[in-house]
Z-matrix of the N, CA and C atoms (Angstrom, degrees):
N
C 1 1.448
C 2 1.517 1 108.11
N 3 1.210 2 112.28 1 121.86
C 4 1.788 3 125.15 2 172.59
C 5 1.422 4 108.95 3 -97.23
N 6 1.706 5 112.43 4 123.83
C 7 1.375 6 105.18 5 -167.96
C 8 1.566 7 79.84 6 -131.59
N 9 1.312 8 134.43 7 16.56
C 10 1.851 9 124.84 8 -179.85
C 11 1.347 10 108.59 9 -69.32
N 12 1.284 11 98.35 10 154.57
C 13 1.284 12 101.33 11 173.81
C 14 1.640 13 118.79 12 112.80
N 15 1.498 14 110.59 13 149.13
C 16 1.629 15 112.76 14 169.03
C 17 1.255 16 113.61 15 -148.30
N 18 1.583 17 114.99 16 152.60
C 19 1.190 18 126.29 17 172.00
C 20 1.397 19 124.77 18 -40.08
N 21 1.529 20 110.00 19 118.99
C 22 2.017 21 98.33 20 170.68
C 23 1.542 22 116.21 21 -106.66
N 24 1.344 23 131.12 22 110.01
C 25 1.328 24 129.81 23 167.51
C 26 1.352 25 117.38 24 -92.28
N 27 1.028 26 116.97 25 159.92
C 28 1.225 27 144.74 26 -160.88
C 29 1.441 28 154.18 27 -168.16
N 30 1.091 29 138.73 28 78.61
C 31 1.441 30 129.15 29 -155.16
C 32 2.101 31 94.00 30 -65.43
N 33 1.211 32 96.93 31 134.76
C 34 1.832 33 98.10 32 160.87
C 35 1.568 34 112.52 33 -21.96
N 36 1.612 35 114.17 34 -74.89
C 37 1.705 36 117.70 35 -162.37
C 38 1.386 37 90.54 36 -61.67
N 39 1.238 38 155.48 37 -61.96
C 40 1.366 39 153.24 38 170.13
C 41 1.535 40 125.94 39 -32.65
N 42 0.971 41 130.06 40 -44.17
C 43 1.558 42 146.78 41 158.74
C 44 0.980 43 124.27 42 3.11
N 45 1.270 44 141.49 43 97.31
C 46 1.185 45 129.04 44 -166.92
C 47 1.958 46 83.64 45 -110.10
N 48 1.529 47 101.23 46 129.24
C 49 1.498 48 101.64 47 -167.30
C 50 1.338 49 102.90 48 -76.84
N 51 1.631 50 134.28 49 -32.27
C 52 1.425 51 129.61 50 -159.17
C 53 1.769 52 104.40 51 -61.80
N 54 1.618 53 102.35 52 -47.02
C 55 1.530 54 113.89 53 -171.43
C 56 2.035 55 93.83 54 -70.84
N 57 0.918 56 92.68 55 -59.60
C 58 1.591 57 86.46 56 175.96
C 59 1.662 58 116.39 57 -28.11
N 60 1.440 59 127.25 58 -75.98
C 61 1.025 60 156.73 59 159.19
C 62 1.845 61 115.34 60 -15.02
N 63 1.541 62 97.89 61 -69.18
C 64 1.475 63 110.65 62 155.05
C 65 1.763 64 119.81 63 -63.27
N 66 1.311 65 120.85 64 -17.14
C 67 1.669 66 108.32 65 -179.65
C 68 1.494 67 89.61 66 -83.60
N 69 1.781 68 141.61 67 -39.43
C 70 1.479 69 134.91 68 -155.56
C 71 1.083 70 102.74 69 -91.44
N 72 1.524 71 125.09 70 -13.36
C 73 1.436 72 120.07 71 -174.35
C 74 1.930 73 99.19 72 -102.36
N 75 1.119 74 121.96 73 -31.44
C 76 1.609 75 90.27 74 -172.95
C 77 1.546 76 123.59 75 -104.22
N 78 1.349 77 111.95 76 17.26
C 79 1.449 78 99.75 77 -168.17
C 80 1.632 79 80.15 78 -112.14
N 81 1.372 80 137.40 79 -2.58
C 82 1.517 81 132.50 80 164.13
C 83 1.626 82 105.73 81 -80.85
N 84 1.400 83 112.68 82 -51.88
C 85 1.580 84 129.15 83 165.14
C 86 1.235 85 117.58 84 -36.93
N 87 1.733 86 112.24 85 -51.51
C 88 1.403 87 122.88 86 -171.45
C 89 1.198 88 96.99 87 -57.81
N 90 1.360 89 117.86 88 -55.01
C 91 2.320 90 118.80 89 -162.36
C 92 1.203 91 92.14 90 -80.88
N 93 0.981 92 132.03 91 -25.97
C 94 1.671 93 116.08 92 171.03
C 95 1.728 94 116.23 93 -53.74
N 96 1.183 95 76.29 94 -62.13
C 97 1.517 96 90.00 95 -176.23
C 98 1.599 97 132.12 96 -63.45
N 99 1.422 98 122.64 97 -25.47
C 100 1.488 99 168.39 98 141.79
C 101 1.744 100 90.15 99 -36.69
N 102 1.441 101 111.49 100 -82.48
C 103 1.491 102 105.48 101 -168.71
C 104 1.267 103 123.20 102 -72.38
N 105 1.221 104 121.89 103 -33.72
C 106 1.587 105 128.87 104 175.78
C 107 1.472 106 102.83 105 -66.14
N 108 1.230 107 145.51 106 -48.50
C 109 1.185 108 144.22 107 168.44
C 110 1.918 109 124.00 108 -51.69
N 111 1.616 110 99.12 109 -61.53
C 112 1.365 111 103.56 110 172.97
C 113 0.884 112 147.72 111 -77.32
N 114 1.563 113 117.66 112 -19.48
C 115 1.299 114 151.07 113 163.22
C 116 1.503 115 119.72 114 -26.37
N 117 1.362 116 112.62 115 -33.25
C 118 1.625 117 144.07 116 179.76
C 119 1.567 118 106.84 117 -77.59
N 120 1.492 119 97.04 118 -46.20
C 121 1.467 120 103.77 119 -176.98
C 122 1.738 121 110.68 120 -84.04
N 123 0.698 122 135.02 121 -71.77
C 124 1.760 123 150.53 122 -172.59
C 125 1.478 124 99.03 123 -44.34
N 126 1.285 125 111.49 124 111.01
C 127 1.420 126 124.88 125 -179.30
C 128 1.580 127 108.40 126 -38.89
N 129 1.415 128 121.85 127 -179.11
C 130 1.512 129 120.28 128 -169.67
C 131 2.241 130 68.61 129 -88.18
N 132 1.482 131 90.82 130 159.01
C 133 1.801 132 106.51 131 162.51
C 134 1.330 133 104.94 132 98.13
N 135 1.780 134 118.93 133 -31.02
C 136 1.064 135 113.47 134 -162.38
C 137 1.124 136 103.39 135 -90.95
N 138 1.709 137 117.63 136 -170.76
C 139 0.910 138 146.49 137 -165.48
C 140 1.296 139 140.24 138 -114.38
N 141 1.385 140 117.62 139 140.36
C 142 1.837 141 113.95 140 -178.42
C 143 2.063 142 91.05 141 -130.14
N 144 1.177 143 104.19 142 136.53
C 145 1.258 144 118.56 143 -178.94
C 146 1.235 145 135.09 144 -148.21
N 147 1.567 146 128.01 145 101.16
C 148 1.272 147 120.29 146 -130.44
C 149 1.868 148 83.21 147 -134.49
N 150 1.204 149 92.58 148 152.62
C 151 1.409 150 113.18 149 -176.59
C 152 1.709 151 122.16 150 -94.60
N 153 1.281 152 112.52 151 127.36
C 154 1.894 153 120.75 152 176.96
C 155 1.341 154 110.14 153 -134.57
N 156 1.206 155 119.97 154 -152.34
C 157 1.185 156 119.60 155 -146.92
C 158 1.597 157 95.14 156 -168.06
N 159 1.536 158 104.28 157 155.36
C 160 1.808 159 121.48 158 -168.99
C 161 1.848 160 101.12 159 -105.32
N 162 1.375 161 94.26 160 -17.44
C 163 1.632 162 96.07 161 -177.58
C 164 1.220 163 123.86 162 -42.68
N 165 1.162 164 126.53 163 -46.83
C 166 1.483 165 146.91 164 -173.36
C 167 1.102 166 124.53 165 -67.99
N 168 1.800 167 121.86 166 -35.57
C 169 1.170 168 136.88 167 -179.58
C 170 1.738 169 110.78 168 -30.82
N 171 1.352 170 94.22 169 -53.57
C 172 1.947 171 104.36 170 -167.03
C 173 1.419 172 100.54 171 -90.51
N 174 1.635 173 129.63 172 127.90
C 175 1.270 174 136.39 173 171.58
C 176 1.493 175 92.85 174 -47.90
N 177 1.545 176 116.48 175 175.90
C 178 1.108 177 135.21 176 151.46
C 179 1.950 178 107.93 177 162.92
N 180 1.359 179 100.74 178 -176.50
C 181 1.760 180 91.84 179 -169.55
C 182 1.196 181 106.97 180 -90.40
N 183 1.515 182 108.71 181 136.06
C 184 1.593 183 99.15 182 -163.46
C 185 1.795 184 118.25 183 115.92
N 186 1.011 185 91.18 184 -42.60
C 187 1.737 186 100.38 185 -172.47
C 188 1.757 187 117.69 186 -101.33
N 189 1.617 188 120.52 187 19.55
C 190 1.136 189 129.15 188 -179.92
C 191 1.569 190 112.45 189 -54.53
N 192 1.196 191 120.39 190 -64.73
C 193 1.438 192 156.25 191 127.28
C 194 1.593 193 88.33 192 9.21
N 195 1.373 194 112.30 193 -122.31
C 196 1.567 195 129.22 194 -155.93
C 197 1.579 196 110.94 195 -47.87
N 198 1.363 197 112.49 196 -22.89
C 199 1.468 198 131.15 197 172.68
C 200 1.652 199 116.78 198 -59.32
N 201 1.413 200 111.68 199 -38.63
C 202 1.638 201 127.21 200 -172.85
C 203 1.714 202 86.84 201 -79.08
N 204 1.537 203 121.03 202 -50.40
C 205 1.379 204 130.87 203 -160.96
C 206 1.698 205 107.59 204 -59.28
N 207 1.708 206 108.85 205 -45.41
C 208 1.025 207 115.89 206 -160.41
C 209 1.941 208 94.29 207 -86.44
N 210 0.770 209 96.10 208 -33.89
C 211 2.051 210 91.72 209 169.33
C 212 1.394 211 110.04 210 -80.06
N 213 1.191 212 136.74 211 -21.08
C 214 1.241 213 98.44 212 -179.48
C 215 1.690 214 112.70 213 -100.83
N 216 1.013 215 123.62 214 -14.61
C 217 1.198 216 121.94 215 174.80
C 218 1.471 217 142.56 216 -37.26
N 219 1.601 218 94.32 217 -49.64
C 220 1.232 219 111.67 218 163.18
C 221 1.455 220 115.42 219 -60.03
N 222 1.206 221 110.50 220 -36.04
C 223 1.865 222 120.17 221 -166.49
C 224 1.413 223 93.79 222 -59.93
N 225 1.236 224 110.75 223 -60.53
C 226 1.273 225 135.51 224 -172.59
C 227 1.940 226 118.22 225 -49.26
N 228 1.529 227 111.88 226 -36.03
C 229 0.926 228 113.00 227 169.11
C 230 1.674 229 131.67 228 -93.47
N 231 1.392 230 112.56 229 -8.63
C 232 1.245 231 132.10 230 -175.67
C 233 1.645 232 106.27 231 -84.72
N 234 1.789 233 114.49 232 -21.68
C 235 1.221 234 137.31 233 167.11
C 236 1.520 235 126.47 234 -70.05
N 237 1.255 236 109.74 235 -52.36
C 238 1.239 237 140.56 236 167.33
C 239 2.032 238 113.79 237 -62.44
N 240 1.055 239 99.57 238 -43.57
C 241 1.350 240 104.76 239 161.88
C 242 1.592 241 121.99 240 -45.94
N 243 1.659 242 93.65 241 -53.28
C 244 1.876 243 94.06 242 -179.48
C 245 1.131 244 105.68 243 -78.80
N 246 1.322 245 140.98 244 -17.27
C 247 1.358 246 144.63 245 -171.73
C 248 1.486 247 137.17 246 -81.23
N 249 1.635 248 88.75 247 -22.76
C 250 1.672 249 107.94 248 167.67
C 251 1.475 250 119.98 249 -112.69
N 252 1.358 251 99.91 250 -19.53
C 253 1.548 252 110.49 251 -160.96
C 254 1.595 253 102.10 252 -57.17
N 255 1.648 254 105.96 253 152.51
C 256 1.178 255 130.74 254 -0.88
C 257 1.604 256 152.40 255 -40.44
N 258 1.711 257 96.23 256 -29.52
C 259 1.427 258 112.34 257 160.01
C 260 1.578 259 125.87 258 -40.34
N 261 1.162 260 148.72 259 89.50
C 262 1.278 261 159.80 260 166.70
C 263 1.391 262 104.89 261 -45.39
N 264 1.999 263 112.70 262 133.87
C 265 1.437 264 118.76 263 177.24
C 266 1.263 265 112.45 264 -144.15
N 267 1.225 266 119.71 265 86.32
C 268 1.355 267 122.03 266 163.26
C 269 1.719 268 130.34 267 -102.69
N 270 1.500 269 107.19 268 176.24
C 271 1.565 270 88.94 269 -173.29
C 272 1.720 271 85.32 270 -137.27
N 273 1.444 272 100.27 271 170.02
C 274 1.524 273 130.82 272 176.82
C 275 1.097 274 105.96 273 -107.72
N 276 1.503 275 125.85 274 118.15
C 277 1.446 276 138.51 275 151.47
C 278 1.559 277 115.36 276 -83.10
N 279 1.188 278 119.32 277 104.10
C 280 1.650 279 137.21 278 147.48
C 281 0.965 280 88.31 279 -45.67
N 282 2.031 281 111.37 280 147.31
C 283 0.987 282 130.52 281 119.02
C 284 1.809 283 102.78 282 -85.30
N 285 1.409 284 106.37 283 -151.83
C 286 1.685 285 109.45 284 160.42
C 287 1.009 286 110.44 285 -35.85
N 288 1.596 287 135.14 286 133.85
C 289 1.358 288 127.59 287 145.36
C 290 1.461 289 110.75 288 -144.56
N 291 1.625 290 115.90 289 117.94
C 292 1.373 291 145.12 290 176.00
C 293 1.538 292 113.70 291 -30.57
N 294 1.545 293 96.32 292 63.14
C 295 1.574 294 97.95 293 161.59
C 296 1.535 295 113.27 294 -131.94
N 297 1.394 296 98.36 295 -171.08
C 298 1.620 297 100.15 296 167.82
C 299 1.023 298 117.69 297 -56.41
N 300 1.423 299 132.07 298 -31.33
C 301 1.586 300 124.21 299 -157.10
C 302 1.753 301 94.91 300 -79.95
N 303 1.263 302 113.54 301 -45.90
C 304 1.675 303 126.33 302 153.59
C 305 1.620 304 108.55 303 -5.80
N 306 1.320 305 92.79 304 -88.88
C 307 1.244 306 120.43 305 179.95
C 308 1.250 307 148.10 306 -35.54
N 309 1.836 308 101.41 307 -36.61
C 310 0.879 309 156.76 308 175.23
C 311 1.604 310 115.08 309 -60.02
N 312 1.589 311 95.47 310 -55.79
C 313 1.621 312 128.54 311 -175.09
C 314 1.747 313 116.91 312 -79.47
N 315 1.431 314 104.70 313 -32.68
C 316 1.323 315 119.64 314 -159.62
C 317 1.467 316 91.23 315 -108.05
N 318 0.935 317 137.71 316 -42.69
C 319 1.823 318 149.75 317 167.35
C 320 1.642 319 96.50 318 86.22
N 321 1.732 320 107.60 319 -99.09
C 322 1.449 321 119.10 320 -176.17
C 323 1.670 322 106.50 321 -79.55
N 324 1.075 323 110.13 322 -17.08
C 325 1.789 324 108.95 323 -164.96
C 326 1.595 325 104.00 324 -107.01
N 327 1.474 326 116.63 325 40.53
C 328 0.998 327 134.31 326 167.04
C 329 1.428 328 130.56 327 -76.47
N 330 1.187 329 105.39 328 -47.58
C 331 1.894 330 140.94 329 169.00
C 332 1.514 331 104.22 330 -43.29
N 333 1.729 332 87.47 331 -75.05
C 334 1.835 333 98.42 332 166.04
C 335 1.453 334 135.23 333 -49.75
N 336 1.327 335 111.02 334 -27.04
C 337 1.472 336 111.15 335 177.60
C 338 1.619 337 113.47 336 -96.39
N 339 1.113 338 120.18 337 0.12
C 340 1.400 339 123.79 338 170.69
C 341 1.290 340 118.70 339 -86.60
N 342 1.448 341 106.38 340 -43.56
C 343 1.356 342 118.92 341 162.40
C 344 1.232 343 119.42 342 -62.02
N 345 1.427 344 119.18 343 -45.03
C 346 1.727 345 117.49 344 174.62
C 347 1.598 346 118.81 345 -43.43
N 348 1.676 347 107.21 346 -40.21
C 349 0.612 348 128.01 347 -151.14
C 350 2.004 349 108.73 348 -92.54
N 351 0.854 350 101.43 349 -24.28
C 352 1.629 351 128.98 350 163.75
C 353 1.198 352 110.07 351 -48.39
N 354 1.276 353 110.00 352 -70.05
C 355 1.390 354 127.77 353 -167.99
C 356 1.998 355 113.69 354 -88.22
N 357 1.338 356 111.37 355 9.14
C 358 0.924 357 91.67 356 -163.26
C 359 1.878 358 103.16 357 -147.99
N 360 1.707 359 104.64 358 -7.91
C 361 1.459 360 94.46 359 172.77
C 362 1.710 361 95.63 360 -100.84
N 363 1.676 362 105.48 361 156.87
C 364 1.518 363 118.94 362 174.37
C 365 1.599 364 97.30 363 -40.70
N 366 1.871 365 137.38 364 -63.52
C 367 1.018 366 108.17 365 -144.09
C 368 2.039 367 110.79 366 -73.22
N 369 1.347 368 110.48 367 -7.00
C 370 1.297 369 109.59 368 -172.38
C 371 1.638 370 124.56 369 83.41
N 372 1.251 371 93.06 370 32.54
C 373 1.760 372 102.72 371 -171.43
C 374 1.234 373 110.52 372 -157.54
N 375 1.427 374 124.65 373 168.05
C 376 1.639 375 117.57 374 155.08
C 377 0.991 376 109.69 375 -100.75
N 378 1.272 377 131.63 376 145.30
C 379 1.322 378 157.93 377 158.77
C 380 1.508 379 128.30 378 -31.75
N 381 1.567 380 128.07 379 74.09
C 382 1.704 381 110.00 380 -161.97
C 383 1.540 382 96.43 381 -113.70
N 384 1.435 383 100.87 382 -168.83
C 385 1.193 384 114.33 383 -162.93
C 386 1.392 385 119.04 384 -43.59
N 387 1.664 386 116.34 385 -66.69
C 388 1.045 387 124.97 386 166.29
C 389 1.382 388 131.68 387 4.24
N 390 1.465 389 108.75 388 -83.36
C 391 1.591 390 122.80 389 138.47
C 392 1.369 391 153.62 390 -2.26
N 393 1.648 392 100.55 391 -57.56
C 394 1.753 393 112.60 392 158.72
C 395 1.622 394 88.70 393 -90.32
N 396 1.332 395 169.49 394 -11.58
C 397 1.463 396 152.03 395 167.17
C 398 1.915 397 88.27 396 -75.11
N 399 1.198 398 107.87 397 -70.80
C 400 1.919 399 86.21 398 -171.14
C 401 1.533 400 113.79 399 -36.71
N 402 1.820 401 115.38 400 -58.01
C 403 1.253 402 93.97 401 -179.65
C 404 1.665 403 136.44 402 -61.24
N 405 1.251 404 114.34 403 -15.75
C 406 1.569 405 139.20 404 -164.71
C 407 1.798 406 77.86 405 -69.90
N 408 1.220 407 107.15 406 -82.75
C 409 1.674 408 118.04 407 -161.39
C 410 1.814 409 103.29 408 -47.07
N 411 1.489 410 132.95 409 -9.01
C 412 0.899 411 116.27 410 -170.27
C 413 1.357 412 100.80 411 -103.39
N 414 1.388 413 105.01 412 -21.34
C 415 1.849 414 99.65 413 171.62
C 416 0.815 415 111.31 414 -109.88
N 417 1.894 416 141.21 415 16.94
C 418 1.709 417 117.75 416 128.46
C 419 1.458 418 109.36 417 -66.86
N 420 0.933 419 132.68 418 -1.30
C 421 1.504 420 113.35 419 -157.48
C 422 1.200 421 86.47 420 -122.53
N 423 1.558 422 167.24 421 -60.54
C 424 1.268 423 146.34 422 -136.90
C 425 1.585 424 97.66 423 -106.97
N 426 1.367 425 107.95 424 103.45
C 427 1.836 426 109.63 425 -176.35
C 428 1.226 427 114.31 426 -90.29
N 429 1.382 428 114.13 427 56.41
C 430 1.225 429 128.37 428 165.96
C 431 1.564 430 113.35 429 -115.27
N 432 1.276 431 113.86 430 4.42
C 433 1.489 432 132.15 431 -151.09
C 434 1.533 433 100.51 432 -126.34
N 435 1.678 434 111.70 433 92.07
C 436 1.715 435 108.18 434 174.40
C 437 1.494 436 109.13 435 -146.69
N 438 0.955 437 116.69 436 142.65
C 439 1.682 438 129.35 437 -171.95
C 440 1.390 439 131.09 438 58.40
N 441 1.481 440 104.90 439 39.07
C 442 1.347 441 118.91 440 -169.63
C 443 1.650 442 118.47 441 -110.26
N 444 0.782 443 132.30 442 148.63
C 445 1.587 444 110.14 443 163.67
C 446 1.791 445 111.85 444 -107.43
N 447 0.972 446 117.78 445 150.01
C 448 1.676 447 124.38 446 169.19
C 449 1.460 448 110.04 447 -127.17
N 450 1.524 449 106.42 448 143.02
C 451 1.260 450 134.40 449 -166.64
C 452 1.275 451 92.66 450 -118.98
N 453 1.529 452 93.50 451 127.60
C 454 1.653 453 126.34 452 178.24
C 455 1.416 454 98.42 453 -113.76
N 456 1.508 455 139.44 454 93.77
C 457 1.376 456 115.41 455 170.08
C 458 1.971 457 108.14 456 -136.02
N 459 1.594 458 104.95 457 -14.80
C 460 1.208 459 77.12 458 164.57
C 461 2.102 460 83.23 459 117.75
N 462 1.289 461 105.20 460 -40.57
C 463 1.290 462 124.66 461 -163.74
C 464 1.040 463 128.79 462 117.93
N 465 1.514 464 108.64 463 3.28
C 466 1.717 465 115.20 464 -178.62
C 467 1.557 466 116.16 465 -47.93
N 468 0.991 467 120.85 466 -39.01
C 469 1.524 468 121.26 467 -166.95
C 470 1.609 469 101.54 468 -71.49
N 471 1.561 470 130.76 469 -17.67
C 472 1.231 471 121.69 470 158.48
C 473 1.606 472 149.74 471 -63.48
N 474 1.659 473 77.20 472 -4.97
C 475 1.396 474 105.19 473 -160.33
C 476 1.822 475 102.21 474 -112.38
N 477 1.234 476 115.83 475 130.20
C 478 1.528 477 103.08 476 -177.84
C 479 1.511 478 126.68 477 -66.96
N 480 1.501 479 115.17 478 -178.13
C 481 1.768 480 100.78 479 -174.54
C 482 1.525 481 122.60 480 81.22
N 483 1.298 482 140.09 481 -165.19
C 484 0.987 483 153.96 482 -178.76
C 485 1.197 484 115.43 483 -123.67
């Protein structure tokens, strides 16, 4: 399971192109590089499972960046699937989930978005670790499960906005 990596936002006039540049190039680089390498190693059945994000789904200013990241991944892994298999490659889409990297991102408006978030996704909670590890362990283990992506968000994506 590949969990490296962080979100880069950005409005265009703000942009700093190098970080830009480096967020579109390594988390495509990373599974490249991840499957062409391990693929040899990881028994036939098993698994490669790499981590994304729901952020991106909805345009908005700021999200050009994580938007290219959050589409191609999947493309990318549904590809990679026929290409190694037997080896299985799917990925996990986050919505929010209550960690540091969270925390990290949101700084002071952390408080507020947990709470927003309380009151306002179907399951009535935020989303923590726990959660993406149950789902993680259920798609190494059932090898019927390859080139798919799954969304962990809680229900956010039902809900409008970001």
């Amino acid at each position: 399971m590949v969990t490296a990596g962080r979100p880069y936002y950005a409005r265009l006039a703000d942009m700093d192109f190098e970080q830009a540049r480096h967020a579109l190039e390594a988390s495509a680089t990373l599974m490249l590089g991840v499957a062409r390498y391990a693929s040899g190693k990881v028994r036939p059945g098993g698994t490669l499972l790499f981590m994304s994000g729901t952020g991106g789904r909805r345009p908005g200013p700021g999200f050009g960046i994580i938007s290219a990241v959050t589409a191609a991944l999947p493309a990318l892994a549904a590809n990679l699937a026929l290409e190694i298999a037997p080896v299985r490659v799917n990925v996990i889409a986050a919505g929010f989930v209550d960690t540091p990297l969270s925390a990290s991102l949101l700084g002071a408006g952390l408080d507020e978005r947990r709470s927003e978030l309380r009151t306002t996704l179907p399951i009535g909670r935020v989303v923590v670790p726990a959660d993406v590890a149950a789902l993680a362990g259920h798609i190494m283990t059932n090898t019927a499960l390859t080139g798919a992506t799954y969304d962990i968000d809680g229900g956010q994506q039902l809900l409008g906005g970001h």
